[in-house]
C-alpha positions as MATLAB code, in Angstrom:
seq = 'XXXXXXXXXXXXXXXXXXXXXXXXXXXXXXXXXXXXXXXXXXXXXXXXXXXXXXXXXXXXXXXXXXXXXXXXXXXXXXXXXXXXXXXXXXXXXXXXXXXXXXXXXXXXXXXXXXXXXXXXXXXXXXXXXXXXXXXXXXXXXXXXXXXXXXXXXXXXXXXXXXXXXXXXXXXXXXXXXXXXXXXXXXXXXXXXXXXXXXXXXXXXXXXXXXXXXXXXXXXXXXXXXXXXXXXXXXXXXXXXXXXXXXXXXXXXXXXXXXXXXXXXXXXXXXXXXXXXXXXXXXXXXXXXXXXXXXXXXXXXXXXXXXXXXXXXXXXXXXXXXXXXXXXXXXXXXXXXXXXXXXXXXXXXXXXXXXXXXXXXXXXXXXXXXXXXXXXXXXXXXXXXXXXXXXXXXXXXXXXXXXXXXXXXXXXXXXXXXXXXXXXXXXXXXXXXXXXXXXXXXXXXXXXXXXXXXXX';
ca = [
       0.000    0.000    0.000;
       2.514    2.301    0.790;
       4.945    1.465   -2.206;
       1.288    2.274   -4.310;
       0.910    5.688   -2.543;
       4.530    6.467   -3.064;
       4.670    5.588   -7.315;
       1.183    7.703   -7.218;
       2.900   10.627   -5.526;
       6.508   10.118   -7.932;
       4.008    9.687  -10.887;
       2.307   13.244   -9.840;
       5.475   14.890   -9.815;
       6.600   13.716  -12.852;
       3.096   15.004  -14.324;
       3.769   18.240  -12.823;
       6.770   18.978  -14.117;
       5.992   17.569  -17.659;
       3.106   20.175  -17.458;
       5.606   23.091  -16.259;
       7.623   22.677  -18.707;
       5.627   21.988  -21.669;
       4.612   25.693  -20.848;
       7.790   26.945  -20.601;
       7.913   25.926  -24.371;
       4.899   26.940  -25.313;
       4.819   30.380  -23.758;
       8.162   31.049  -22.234;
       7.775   35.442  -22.987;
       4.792   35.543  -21.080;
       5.629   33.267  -18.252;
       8.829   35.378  -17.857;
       6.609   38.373  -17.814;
       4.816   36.824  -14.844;
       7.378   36.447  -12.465;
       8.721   39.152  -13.247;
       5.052   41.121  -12.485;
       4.835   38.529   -9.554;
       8.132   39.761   -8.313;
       6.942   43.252   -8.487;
       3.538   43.442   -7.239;
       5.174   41.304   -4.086;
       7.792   43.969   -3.796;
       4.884   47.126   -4.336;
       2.812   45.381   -1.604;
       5.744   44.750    1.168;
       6.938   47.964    0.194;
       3.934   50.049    0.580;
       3.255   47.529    3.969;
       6.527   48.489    5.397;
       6.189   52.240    4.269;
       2.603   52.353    6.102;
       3.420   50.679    9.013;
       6.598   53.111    9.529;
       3.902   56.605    8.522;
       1.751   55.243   11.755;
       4.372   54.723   13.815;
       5.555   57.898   13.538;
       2.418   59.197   14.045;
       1.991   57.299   16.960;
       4.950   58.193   18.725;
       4.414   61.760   18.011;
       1.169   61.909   20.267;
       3.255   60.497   22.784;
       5.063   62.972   22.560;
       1.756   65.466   23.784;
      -0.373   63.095   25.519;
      -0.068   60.391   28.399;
       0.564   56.642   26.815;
      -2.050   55.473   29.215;
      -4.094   57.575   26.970;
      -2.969   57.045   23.909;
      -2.248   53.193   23.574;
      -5.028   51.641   24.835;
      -7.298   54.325   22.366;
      -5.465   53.739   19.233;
      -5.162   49.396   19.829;
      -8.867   49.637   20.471;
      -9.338   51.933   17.291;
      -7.025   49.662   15.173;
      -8.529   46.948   16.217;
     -12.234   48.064   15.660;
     -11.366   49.263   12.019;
      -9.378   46.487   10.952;
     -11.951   43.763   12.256;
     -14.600   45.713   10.277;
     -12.789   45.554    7.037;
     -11.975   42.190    7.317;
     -15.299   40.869    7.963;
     -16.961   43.330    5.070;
     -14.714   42.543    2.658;
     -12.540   39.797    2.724;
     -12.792   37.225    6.420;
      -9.570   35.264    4.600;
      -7.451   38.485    5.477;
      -7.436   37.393    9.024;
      -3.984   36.174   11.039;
      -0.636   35.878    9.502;
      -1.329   34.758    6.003;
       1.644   31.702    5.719;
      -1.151   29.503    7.027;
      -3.436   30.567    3.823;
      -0.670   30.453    1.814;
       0.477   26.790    3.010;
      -3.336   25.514    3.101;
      -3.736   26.289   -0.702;
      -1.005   24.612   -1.613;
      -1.479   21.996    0.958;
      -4.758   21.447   -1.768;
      -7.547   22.888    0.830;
     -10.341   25.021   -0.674;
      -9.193   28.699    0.105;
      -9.871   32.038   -1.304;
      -7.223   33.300   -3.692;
      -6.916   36.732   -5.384;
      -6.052   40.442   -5.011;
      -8.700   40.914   -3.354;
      -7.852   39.487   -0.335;
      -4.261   40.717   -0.907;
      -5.303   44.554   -0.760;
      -7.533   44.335    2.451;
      -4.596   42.386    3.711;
      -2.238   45.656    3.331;
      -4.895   48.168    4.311;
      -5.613   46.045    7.595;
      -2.071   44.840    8.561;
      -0.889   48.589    8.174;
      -3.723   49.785   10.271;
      -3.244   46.840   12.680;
       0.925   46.815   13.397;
       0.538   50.612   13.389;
      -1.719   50.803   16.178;
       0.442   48.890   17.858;
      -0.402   44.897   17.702;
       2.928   43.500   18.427;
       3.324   41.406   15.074;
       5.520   41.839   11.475;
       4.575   42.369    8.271;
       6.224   39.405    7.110;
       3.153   37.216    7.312;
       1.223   39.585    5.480;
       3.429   39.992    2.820;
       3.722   36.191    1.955;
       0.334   35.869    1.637;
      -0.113   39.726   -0.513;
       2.637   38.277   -2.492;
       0.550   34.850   -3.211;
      -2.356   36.891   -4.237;
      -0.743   38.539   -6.307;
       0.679   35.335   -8.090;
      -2.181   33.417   -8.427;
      -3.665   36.533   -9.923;
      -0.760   36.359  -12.606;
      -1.163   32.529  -13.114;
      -5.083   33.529  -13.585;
      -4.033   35.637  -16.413;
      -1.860   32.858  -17.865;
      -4.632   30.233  -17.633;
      -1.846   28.418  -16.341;
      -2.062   24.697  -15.129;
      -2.608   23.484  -11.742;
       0.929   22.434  -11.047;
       2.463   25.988  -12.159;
      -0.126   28.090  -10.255;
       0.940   26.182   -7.052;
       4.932   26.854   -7.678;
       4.232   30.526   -9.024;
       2.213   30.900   -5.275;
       5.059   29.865   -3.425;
       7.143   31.936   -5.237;
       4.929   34.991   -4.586;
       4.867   33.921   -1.238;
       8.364   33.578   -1.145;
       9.009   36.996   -2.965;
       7.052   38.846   -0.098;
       9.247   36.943    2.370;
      12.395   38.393    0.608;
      10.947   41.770   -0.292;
      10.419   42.919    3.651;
      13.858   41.540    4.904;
      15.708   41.975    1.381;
      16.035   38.197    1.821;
      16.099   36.710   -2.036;
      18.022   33.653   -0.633;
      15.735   33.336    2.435;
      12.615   34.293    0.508;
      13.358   31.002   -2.034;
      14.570   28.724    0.779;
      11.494   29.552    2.421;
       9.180   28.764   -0.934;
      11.110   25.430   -1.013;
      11.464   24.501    2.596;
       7.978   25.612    3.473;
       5.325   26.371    1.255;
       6.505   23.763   -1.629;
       8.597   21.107   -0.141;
       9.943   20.334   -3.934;
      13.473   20.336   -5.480;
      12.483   19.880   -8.451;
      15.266   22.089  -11.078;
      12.272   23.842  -12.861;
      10.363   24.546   -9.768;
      13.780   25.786   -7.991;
      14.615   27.713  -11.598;
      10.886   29.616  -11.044;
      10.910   30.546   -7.645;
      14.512   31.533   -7.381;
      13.440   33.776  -10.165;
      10.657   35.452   -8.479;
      12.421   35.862   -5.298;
      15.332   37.663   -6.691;
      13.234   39.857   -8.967;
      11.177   40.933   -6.111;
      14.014   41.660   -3.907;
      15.633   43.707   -7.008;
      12.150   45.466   -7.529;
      12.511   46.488   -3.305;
      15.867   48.193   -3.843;
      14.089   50.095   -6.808;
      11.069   51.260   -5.250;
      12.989   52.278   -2.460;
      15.147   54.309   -4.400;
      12.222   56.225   -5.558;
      11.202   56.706   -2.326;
       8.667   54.327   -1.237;
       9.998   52.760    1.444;
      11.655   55.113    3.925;
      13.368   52.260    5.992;
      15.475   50.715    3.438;
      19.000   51.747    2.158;
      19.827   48.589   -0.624;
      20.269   51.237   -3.628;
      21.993   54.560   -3.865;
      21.200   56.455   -6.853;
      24.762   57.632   -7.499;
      26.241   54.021   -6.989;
      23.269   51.975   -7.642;
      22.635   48.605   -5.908;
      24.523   48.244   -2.448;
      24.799   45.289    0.460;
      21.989   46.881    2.882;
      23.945   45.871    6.461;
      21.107   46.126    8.956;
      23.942   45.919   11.892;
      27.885   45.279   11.461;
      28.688   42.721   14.359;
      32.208   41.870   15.303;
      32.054   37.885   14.349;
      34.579   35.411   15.423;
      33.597   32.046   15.160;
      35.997   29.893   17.322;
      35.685   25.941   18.241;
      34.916   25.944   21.490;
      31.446   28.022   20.066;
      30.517   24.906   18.749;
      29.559   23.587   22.103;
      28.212   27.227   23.095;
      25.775   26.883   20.488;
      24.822   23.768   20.702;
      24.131   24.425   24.458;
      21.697   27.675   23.109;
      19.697   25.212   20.798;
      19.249   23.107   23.127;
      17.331   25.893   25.408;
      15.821   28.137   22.326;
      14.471   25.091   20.701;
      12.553   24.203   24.122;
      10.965   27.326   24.675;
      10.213   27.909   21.116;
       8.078   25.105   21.507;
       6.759   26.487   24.625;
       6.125   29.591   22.284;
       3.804   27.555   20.237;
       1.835   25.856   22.401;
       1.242   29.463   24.214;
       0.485   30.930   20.867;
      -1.922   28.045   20.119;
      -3.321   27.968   23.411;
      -4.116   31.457   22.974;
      -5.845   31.116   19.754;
      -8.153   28.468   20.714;
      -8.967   30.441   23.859;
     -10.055   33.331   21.537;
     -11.827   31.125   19.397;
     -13.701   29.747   22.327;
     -14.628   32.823   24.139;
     -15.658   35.495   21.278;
     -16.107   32.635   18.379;
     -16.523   33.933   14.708;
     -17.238   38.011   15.938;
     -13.581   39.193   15.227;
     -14.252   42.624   15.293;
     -15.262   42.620   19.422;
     -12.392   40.189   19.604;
      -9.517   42.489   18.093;
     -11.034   45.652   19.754;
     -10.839   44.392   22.770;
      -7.068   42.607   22.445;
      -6.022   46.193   20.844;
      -7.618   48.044   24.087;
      -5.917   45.302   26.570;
      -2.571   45.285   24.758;
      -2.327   49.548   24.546;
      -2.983   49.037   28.502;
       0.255   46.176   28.529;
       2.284   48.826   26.923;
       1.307   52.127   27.919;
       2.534   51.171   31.266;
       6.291   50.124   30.281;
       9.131   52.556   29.035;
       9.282   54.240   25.618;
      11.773   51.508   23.852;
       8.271   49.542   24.216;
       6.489   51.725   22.088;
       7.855   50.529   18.768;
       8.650   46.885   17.595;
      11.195   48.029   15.794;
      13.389   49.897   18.287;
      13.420   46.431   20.574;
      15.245   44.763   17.846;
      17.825   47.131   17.624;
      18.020   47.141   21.092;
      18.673   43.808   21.416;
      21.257   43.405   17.771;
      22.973   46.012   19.178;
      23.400   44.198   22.314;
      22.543   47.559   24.233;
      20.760   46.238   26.973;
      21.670   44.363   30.378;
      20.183   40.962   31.204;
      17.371   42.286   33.171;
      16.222   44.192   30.294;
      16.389   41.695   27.670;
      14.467   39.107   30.066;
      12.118   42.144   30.182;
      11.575   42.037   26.379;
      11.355   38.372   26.089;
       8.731   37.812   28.748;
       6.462   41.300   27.336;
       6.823   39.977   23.492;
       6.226   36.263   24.695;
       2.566   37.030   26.474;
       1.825   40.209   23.634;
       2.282   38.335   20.719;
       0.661   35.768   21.515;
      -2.641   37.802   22.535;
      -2.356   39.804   19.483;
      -2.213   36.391   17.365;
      -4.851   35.183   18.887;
      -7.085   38.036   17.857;
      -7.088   37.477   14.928;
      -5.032   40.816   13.696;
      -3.092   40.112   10.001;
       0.540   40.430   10.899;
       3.496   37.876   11.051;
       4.984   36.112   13.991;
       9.050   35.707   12.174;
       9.670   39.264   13.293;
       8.538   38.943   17.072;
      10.178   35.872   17.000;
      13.356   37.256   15.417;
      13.110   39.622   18.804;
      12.684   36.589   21.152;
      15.572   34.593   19.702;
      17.701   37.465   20.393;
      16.531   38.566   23.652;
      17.074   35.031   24.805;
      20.317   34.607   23.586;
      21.319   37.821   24.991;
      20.222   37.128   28.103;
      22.901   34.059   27.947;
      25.502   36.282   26.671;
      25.432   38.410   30.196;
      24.574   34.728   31.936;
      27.414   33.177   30.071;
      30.204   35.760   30.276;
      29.426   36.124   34.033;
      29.548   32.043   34.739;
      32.619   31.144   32.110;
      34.084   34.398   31.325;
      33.719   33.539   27.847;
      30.913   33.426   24.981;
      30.348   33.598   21.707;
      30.251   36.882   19.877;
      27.394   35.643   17.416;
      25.027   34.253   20.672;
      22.350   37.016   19.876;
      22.036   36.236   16.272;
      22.154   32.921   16.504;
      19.880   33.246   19.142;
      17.417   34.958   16.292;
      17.848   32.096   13.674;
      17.561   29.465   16.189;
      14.069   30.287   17.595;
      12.640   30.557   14.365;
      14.057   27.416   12.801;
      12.466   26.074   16.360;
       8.830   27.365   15.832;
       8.523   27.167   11.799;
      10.716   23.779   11.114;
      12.402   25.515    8.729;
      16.342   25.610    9.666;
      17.900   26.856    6.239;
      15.694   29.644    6.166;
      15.966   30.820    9.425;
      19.534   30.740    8.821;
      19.351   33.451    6.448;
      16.878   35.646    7.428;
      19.348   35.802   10.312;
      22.629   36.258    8.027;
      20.179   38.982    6.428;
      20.463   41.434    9.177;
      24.528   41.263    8.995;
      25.007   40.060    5.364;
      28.378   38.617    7.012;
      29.579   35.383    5.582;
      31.185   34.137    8.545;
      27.863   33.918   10.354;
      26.584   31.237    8.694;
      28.634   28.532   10.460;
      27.164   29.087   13.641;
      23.968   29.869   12.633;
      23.923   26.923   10.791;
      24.531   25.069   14.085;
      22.499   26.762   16.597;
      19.660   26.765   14.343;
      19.817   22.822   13.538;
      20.053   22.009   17.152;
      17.025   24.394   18.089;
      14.969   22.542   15.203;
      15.772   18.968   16.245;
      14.720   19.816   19.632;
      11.647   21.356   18.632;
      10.940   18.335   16.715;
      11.230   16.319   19.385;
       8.258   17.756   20.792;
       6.219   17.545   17.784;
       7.219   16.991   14.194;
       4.574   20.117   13.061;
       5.447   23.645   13.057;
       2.793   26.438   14.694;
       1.970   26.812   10.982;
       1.047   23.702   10.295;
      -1.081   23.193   13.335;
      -2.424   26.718   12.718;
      -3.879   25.437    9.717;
      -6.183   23.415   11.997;
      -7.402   26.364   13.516;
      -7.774   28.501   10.771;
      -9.541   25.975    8.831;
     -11.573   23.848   11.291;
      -9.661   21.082    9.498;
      -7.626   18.158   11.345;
      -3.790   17.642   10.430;
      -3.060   14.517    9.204;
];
């Protein structure tokens, strides 16, 4: 039985990739012109995400500025909340949560909504969402825009079944590499993830799409768009954008250093999970299907969470600094773990469309910062990549997806030596994790999302 399942499943494959290519042959301009439109409209989407997100924040932290944050906070989250949930249920109720788990369901072949539709009430909501000061990322958003905007293309094609579900992942994976100016990450992801295929024409497509839309993010930038990114100069034209510039030695005894900080991320990323799970069936259970109620009232409970803790709290963004720049004492980055651990899980629970790789990007680090101090003042020695690694390591942990945590972490740095411990730290964090369960919180989100039992 199983050796009949497994020719069925080769013999699908090889069907698939007959199909892809027979197109390729057939109508190799236009499927060029695709993902190269793909590429773009996932760029245009994370780009205008990213550029909204920043325009509210700054608005945000200007009334700070004039009125009390017990004021302000718990007003706006409310407000967000209220006016996202509305839109969402009006328009489109598939807009709801991160978007990865629509992204993997349709290509996991479960009946869900596709189109720009969802894609543009996506962006409006997320922006409103994050802005007001939901503790997620836009990179959930953005896989899911950038889908939308790929089946949309594959529409256009009349494309077969088999290219529409590699030209999703790509989109998908082209949103991923468009808000961290990730193209490697953004494809690993699309192959690690959403597609689980190595297939040469299926890597040849998405590696495509991923690269154009990171190249279409430096341009759109340059023009202006984005007013957080720095990849192109219009005098020198495309540059390596270096989020931070660590000092990185990578010496044997960090092997065992490492190791040691998989060991402990990889356990309490799963601990992550099952909190962020826990949450969301909680939420499901006490306000069922009326998401607007349920997201006012998370906004209004997390602007009271952080109207009562210091400024850096105020803005995702200026945590992660914080803790690259390793600018904070243990106390502090404990702090930040603990608020982001409870917050972000509250805030995925109701419902909001944002991501969960940049909070946990901010977790990983404040963890393994925390063992930097604990380290240096128990051994007198650690690491000098423990917070990074500490970043790729909790999300290899939560999403089961090691290579690509790897380099959205070597994105931030763009530093080659990196990757070796990286590498490690983030393959002992996802063993662990798997030795808790062999699913990631995707994968069992699905379940949620969809009333629909893993298998």
């Amino acid at each position: 039985m199983t050796d009949a399942k497994h020719l069925k499943s080769k013999k699908n494959r090889g069907n698939s990739s007959r199909s892809i290519r027979r197109l390729l042959q057939q109508r190799w301009l236009i499927v060029v012109f695709a993902l190269a439109f793909t590429g773009l409209g996932a760029a245009l989407t994370g780009v205008l995400f990213k550029a909204g997100v920043y325009q509210l924040d700054e608005w945000r932290l200007t009334l700070l500025k004039e009125i009390p944050p017990t004021l302000v906070l718990p007003t706006l989250g409310g407000l967000g909340g209220l006016i996202s949930g509305y839109l969402i249920t009006k328009l489109a109720p598939e807009a709801s949560g991160s978007g990865v788990t629509h992204i993997i369901a349709f290509l996991r072949h479960r009946a869900v909504p596709m189109g720009l539709r969802v894609g543009l009430i996506k962006l409006l909501t997320g922006i409103v969402a994050i802005g007001s000061g939901f503790p997620l990322g836009p990179e959930g958003p953005a896989v899911q825009m950038g889908g939308s905007v790929a089946w949309k293309m594959a529409e256009l094609l009349k494309a077969p079944i088999a290219f529409r579900r590699v030209i999703v992942a790509a989109g998908g994976g082209a949103g991923l590499a468009a808000i961290f100016s990730a193209p490697i990450g953004g494809f690993v992801y699309a192959i690690e993830e959403l597609l689980n295929s190595a297939r040469p024409v299926v890597l040849l497509l998405v590696v495509v799409t991923t690269f154009w839309a990171d190249t279409w993010a430096d341009v759109l930038q340059a023009i202006g768009l984005d007013p957080t990114a720095g990849g192109f100069d219009r005098n020198l034209g495309f540059q390596v954008q270096r989020e931070y510039i660590p000092s990185i030695e990578f010496l044997p005894i960090d092997v065992i250093y490492l190791i040691a900080l998989g060991i402990l991320v990889g356990s309490i990323a799963e601990l992550y999970c099952r909190y962020v799970l826990f949450m969301q069936r909680k939420g499901k259970l006490w306000f069922g299907n009326r998401l607007i109620l349920k997201m006012s009232v998370c906004g209004i409970i997390l602007g009271t969470i952080y109207a009562y803790l210091p400024n850096e709290f105020h803005q995702i963004t200026e945590l992660k600094k914080l803790i690259a720049e390793q600018s904070v004492d243990f106390s502090m980055a404990v702090t930040i773990f603990l608020v982001l651990f409870i917050t972000t899980g509250l805030a995925a629970a109701s419902g909001a469309p944002g991501g969960l790789f940049y909070p946990m990007l901010i977790l990983g680090g404040s963890l393994g910062l925390a063992c930097n101090h604990w380290a240096i003042h128990l051994t007198q020695y650690v690491p000098s990549t423990y917070v990074f690694a500490g970043m790729g390591a909790f999300v290899a942990a939560c999403s089961r997806t090691p290579i690509t945590a790897m380099f959205l972490a070597f994105a931030l740095t763009k530093e080659l030596l990196i990757l070796k411990p990286l590498l490690v730290a983030c393959i002992t964090s996802f063993l662990i994790a798997r030795l808790f369960n062999e699913h990631s919180i995707y994968e069992r989100q699905i379940d949620l999302d969809l009333n629909k039992k893993l298998t």
